[in-house]
N, C-alpha and C positions, 0 to 999 in steps of 0.2 A: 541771282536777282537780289540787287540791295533793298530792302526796307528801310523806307523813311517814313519816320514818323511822324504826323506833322504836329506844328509847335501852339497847334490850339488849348493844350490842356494849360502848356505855360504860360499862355497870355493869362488866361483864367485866374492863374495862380497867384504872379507877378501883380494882376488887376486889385487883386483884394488881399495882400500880404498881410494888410494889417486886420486881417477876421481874426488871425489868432490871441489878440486881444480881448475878442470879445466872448461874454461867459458862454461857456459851452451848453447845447442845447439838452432842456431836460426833457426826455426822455421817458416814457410808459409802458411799459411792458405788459400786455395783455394774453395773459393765459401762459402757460408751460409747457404744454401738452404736444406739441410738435417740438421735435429734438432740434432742429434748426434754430433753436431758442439757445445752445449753448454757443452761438456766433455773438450774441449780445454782453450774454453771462460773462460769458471768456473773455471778452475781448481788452486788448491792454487799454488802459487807463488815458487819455488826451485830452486833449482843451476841446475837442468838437463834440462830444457826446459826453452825458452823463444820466444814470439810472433813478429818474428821480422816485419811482417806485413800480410795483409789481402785481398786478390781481389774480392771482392764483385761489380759489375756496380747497381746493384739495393741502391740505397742509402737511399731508406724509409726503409726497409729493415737492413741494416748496421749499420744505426743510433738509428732502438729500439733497435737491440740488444748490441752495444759499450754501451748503456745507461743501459741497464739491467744488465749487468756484469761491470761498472764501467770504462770502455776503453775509450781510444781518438778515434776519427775518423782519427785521423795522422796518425794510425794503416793502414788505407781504402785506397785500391786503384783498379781504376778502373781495371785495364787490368794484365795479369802476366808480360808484357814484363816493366809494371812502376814497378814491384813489383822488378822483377830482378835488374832493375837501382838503383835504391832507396832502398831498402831494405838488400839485398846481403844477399838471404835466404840459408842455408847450407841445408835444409831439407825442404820438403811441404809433408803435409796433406790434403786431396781432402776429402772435405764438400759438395758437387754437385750432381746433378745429375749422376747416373751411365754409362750413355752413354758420359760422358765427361770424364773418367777414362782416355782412349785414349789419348786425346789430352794434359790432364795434363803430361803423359809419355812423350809424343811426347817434346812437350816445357822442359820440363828440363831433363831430360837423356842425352841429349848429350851435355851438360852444367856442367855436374859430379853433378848434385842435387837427392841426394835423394825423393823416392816417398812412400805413404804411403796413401792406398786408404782407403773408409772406405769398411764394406763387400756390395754385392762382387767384388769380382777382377774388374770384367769387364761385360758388356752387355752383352756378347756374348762368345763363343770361339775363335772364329776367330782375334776381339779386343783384348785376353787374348794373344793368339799367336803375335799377334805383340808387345804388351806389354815387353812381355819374350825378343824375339829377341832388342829391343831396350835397356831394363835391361844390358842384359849381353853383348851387344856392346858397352856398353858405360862405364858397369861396374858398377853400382849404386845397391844398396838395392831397393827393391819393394815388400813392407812389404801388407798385408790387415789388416785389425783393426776388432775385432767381441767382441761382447760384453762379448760373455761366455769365450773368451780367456783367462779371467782376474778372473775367480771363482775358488777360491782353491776346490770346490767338484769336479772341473773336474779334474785336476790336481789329487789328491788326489783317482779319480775313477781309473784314468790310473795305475799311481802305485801301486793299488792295483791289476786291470787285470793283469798287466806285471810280478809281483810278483807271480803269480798263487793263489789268494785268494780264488776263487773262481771257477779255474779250468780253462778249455779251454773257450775259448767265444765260443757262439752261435748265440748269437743276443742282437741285439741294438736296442730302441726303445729311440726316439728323436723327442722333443714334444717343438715347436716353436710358438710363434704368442702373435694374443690380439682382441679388439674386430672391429677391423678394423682402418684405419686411419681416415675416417670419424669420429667414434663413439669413438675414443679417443681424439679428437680433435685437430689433427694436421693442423700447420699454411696453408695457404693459398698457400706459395711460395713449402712448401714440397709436398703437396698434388696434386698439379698439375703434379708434374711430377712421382710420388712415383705410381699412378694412369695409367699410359701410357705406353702403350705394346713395345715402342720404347724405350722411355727414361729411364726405368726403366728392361726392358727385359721380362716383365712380373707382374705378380701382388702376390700372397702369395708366391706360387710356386719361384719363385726369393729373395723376400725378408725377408723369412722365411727358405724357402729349404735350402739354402744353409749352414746355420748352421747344421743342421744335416749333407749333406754331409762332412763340413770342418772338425767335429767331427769324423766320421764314417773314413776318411781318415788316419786322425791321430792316433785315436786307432788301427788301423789295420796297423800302419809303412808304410804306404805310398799305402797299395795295393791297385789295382783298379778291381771295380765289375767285373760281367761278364755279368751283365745285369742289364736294368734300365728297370722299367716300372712304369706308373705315372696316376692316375687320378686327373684331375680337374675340379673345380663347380664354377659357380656363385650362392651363397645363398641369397646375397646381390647387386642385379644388382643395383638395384635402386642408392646403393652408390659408386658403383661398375664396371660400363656400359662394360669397357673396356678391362679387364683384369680379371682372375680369384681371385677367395677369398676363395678357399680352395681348400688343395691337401693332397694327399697322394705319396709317394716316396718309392719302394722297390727298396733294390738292393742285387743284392743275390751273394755273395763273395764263393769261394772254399771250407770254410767249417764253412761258418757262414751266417748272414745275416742281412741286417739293416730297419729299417722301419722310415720313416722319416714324421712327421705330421704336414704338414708348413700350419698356417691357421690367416684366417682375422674373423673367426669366437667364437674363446674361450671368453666363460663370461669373464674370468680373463686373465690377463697376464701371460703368462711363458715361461721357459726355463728351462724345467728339461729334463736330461737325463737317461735312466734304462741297466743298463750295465748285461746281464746275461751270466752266465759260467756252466758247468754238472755241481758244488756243488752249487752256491748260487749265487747273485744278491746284483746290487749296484746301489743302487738310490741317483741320485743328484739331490734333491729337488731344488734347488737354487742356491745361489751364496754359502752359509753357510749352508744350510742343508745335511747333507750326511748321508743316511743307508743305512747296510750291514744285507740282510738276509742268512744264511747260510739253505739248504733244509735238514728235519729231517722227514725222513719216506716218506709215500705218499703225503698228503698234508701240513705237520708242517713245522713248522722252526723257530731258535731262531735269535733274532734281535738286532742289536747295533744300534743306533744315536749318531749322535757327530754332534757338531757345531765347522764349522773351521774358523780359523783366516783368515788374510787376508796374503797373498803371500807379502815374504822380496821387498825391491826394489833389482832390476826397472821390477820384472814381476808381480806386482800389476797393472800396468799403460802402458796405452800402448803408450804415448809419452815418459816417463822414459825409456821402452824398447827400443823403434825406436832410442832415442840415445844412449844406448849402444850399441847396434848391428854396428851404424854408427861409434861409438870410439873405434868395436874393444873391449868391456871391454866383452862381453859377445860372444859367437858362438852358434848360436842354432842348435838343432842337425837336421838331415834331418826330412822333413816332417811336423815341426814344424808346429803348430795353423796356425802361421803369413805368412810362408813361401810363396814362389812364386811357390815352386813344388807343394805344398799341396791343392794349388789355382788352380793351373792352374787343377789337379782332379778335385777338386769342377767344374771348368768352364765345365771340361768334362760329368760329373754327369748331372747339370742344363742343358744342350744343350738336352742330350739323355732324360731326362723325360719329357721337354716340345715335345718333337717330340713325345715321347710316348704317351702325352696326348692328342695328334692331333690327332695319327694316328692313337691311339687303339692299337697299337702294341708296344709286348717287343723290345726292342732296344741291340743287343747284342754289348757289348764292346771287347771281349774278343773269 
């Protein structure tokens, strides 16, 4: 099967050639404390992003890592309201705890500062709803950041479902995690709170689920289930005491279904997803892995692999993105990876399967 990829990123591109003129967007970095913060730290130097400072109050903390990526500490400031003085940040990225999503909204939304959390959205639904209503009162982007956003096999699996490659969908199977935070050996300042039924909203189930929901969402153009139902385990109390370490997620859609396997317990890491339709399936191995089996008789079937590049800018990167979406050089369609609608599902999805998993019972949305 040939993949073609269509030439929508390049009109995008071509459209607004001359953005790279314009000064790159300054950038806020709030809190350190989730290690997904060294996407930002690290990242090379461009005309589309730049660091225009940092709020970090832990300063042992601040100071390995300005020293590990090469930064000033001039960057470091205690509080957001010295960030706002001193800094005069057009956009913030929230590196914190999840139960702090809130209050980063709260402080700059009604200041016209964009916000950009990392996944998910919010703690909670209830957080996620105020979230929204502060967004659009005040008028600001409120982007989320997820890692598989950024993998041309996902991208590349959708256009082909939408395309009918493979026929109608049926189900989704989405396959999340690693072998725990403990046993990958995350810092000190992540793991306390990454670990915490409050600050975190949960333990796999939160911070693995929701990839698959944000996925599940966006393949399907925005529709929401009709039912959640969820179990979770502790396999791993001992590293584990307070939150779950492994789940399972159905949710069964009108004439499909998705199974979502959010765990702290996989030997290996990943992030694949298996996309299946009545003629065949579409496996995204990775970020670069993509196969297509088409179904030949009862059990056969013939198979393509391809390895794909990486996505044109700025949907490689999801600071590159965050400022076109803020310049206007790009519009993403509804529903989108990033979106605030696509999110605020995901919040819906995560609320109904942890209650699912309380209470034993399906959770009907619909």
């Amino acid at each position: 099967m040939k993949l073609l990829i269509p030439c929508l990123f390049t009109v995008c591109l071509v459209a607004h050639s001359g953005s790279a003129q314009n000064k790159p967007l300054r950038l806020g970095v709030i809190g350190l404390t989730h290690t997904h913060v060294h996407w930002i730290l690290g990242r090379a130097a461009d005309d589309r992003v730049v660091i225009a400072g940092i709020v970090e109050p832990n300063r042992d903390l601040a100071k390995r890592y300005m020293q590990q990526h090469g930064l000033s500490m001039d960057l470091v400031y205690p509080t957001m309201d010295d960030l706002i003085r001193q800094a005069t940040p057009e956009a913030v990225a929230a590196f914190g705890s999840i139960d702090q999503h809130l209050e980063v909204v709260e402080k700059f939304a009604p200041l016209g500062i964009h916000v950009m959390v990392e996944k998910p959205l919010a703690v909670s639904l209830a957080d996620a709803r105020k979230m929204e209503a502060l967004a659009k009162k005040h008028g600001i982007q409120l982007l989320t950041n997820y890692e598989t956003t950024w993998y041309p096999t996902v991208h590349t699996a959708q256009q082909l479902l939408h395309r009918d490659s493979i026929g109608s969908l049926t189900q989704l199977v989405i396959r999340d995690g690693h072998r725990g935070p403990l046993n990958i050996g995350v810092n000190k300042e992540f793991l306390e709170w990454l670990t915490d039924p409050v600050r975190n909203g949960g333990g796999a189930i939160t911070d693995f689920g929701c990839y698959g929901a944000n996925l599940a969402t966006w393949l399907l153009d925005g529709e929401r289930p009709l039912s959640v139902v969820a179990v979770t385990q502790q396999l791993q109390k001992e590293n584990n005491p307070h939150v779950d370490d492994e789940s399972t997620i159905i949710l069964t859609y009108k004439n499909s279904k998705a199974t979502i396997q959010a765990s702290w317990n996989w030997p290996i890491g990943r992030k694949d997803l298996e996309v299946y339709g009545k003629r065949g399936v579409i496996f995204a191995d990775n970020r670069h892995t993509l196969r297509v089996r088409m179904a030949k008789g009862y059990d056969g079937y013939t198979e393509t692999s391809h390895t794909l590049q990486e996505r044109p800018t700025p949907y490689h990167d999801p600071f590159a993105f965050f400022a076109a979406v803020i310049k206007k050089e790009i519009s993403p369609p509804p529903y989108d990876l990033s979106s605030l609608e696509n999110n605020l599902v995901v919040m819906e999805i995560l609320d109904a399967a942890r209650r699912s998993a309380r209470t034993g019972k399906v959770v009907k949305l619909q």
